[in-house]
N, C-alpha and C positions, 0 to 999 in steps of 0.2 A: 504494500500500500504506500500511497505516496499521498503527504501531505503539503501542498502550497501554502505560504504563510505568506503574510500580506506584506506589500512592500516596506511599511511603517512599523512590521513587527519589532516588538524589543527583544532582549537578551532573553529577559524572564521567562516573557511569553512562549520563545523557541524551548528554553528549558524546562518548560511546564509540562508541553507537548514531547520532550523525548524521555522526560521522566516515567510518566503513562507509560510510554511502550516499553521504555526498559521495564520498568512493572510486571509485564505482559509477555517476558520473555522473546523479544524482540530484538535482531542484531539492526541497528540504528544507522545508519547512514546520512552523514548533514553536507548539503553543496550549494551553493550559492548560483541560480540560473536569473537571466535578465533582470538582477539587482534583487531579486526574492532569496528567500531560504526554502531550500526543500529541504527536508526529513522524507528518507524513504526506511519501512521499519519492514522486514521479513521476516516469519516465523510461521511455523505448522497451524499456527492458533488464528482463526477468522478475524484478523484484525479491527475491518472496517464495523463489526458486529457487535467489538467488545467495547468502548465506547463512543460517548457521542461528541466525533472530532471537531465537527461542522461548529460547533457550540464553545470548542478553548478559543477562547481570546487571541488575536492575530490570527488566525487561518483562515486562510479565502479560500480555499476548496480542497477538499480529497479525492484522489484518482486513487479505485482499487485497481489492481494490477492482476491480470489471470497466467497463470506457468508460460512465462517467455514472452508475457507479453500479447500485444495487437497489433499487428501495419495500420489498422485502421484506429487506433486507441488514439486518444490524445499524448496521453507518454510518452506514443512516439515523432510526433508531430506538432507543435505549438503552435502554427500557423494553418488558418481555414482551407479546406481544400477549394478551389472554385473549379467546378467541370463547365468546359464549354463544350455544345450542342450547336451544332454548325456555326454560326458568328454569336452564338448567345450566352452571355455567362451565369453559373448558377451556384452563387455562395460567396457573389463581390459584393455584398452588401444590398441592391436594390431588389425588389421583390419581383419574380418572374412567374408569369400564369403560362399555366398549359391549359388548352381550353380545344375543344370536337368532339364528336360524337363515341361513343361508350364502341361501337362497330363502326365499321364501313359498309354501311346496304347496299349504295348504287354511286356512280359517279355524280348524278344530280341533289345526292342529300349531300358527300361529301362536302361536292364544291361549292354548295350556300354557305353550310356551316366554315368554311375555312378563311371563304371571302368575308363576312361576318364577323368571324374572333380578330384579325386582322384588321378590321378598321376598328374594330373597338381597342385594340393595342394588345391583343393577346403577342406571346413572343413566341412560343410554341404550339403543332398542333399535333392535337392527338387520334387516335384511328385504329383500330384492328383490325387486322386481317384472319385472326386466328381466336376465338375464344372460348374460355372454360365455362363449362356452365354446368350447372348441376343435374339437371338433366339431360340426359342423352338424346333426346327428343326436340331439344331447343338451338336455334340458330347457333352455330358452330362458326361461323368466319364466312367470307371469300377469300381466305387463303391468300395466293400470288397475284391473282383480279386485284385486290382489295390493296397490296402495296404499289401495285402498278398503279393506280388511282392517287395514291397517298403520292407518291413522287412526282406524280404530274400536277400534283394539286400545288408542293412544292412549287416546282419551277414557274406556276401563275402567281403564287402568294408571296417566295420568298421565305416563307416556314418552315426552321426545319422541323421533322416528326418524330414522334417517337411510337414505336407498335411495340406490341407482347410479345414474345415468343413462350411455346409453351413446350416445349420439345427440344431435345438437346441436338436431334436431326435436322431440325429447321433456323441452327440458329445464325450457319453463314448464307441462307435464305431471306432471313428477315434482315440480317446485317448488310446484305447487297442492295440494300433499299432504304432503311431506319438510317437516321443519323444519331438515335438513343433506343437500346433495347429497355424492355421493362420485362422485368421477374415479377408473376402477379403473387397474390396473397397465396393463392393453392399451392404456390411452386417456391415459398418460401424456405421449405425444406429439403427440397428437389437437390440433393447436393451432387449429382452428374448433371445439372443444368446449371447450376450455379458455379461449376468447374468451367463449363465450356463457356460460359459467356465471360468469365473470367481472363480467358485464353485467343479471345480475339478483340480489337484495338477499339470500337465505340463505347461512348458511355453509357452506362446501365443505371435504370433506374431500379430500386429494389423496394417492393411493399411489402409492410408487418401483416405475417400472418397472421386470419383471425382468431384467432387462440394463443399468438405467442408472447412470451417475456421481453423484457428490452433484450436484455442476456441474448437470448435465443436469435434473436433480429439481427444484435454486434454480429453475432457468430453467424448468422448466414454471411454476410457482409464480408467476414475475415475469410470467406470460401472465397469467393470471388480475388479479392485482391491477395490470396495468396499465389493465386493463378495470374500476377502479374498486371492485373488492371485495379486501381485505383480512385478511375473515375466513376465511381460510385453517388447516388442521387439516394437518401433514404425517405421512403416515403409512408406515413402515418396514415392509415385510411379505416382506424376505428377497430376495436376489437368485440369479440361477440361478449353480451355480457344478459339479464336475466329480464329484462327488458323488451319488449317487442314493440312498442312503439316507435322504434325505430331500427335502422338496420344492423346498426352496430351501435358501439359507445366511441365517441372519439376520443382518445387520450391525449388532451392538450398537456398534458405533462411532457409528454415525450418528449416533445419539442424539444424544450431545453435542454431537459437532462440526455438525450442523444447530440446535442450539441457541447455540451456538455465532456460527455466522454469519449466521443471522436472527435474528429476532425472533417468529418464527411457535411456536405450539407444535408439540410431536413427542408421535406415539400408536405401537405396537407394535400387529402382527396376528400374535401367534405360530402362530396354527391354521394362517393361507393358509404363515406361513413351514415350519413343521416338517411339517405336510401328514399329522398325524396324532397321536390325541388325548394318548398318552404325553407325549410334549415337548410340550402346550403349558403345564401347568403352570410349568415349570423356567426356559424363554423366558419366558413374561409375569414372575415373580420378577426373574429379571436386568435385563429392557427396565424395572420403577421401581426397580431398585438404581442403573441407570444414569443415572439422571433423568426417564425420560419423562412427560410428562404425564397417561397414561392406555392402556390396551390394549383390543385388539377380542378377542372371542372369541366362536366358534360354540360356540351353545346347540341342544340340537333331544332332544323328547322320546322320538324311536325312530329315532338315526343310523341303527339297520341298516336302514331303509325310505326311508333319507332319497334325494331325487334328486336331490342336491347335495352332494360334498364329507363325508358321511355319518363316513368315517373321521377326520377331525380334529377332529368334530364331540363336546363335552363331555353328557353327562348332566345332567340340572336339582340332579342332588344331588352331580355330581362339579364343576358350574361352583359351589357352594355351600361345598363346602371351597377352591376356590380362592380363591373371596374372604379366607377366613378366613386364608389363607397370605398374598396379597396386604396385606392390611390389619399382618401381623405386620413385614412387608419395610418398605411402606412407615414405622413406625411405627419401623424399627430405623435408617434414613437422617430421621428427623426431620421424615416426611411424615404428611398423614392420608389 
């Protein structure tokens, strides 16, 4: 475990904090990084468990540390990752929306919805070609139709996209087209997909699975970039909780505290979270008051026809006042 103490820390305070762990049977470690005092204390005994660090006096933050470490930890990194997505950057400070349809149905839904999030300032757009669904029964993709649509929609808009891939067969498929892959929530465990998207050069976008821990989320994360890629997007899209009123629970916590403990940026999906179109204004607002980087949101010019997700799905002139809310949020915490 590694303890940050605050720039202004005194003598006391450092020695207050290594006394504890000595306590605690803890070999101590003190080093001086960009004018702070770290304490780093290792020992068989759950450190971060045995008291409450956050609370001695002088300590601005605790990083636990897991056997060897993170590439993606903050420990190892003290500077924000920023991935760029064709000319677009995400984790330089200003907030970036990705905004299109849940699917790709036909080339005439595409290309409203793209021309649409574009004039309304979206940076990104979104589209699948391929999707999970819970029934076998239910709309599956247009497959290779679906990104041949997506690239051409690029070259009108200028957007770059990002699609799903769900299969570790189709992921230099989707990458001959995508200029950001996304790992969806089902495939957050998938660690032979999360190998292979790891293993070839786009950015990947990764969502928490609906059931899983932050823990679990890092550590899909450390799959990917131990496989050489980096550019990692994590993305919050609500977890199942006992509630049905809505479709998940969003964890605005995350936010922080996975900024927190990596270095990666954090995006918001309030549409897959609230699972319908009321809440996701109010979610995306909170997800950059929180800090995050940027939010996803389903755009589609006729949800009621849509064969996707239709009900969470915003209108081209109701994602258009979002922005205008968005932009007021982020502008009231200091952001553009």
């Amino acid at each position: 475990m590694i303890i940050l103490m605050r720039p202004d820390a005194t003598g006391d305070e450092v020695a207050q904090v290594v006394e504890k762990l000595g306590a605690l049977g803890a070999d101590v470690h003190i080093s001086t990084e960009d004018g702070r005092t770290v304490v780093n204390g290792t020992t068989e005994v759950r450190l971060r468990d045995e008291a409450p660090w956050d609370a001695f006096p002088g300590v601005e933050r605790v990083v636990p540390v897991v056997r060897g470490g993170r590439r993606v930890g903050r420990q190892n990194k003290s500077d924000n990752t920023v991935v760029v997505v064709g000319d677009v950057k995400i984790g330089d400070g200003p907030v970036k929306v990705i905004a299109g349809p849940c699917a790709v149905e036909s080339r005439e839904q595409l290309f409203a919805t793209a021309v649409a999030v574009k004039t309304s300032g979206a940076h990104i757009l979104r589209g699948d070609a391929f999707k999970p669904r819970t029934s076998p029964y239910s709309f599956q993709g247009l497959g290779k139709a679906a990104l041949e649509i997506m690239a051409e929609a690029r070259s009108t808009t200028g957007l770059p996209f990002v699609a799903e891939v769900l299969d570790p067969r189709d992921v230099d498929l989707v990458g001959s087209y995508a200029d950001m892959l996304r790992v969806g929530t089902r495939n957050m465990s998938n660690h032979a997909l999360l190998r292979e998207v790891g293993r070839q050069p786009k950015p990947v976008q990764l969502k928490r699975g609906m059931a899983a821990t932050i823990e679990e989320w890092i550590d899909a994360a450390e799959y990917i970039a131990n496989e050489g890629n980096s550019d990692i997007v994590m993305v919050e899209r609500g977890v199942r909780g006992f509630d049905n009123s809505v479709r998940n629970t969003l964890d605005i916590s995350a936010v922080p505290l996975v900024k927190f403990l990596t270095h990666l940026p954090v995006m918001v999906d309030p549409s897959h979270a609230a699972g319908r179109k009321d809440l996701v204004l109010p979610l995306a607002l909170a997800a950059v008051a929180a800090g995050a980087d940027g939010v996803l949101v389903d755009v589609h010019p006729n949800p009621y026809e849509a064969l996707v997700d239709g009900g969470q799905a915003l209108l081209p002139h109701e994602f258009d006042a979002l922005m205008s809310e968005l932009r007021l949020v982020a502008a009231a915490v200091g952001r553009s």
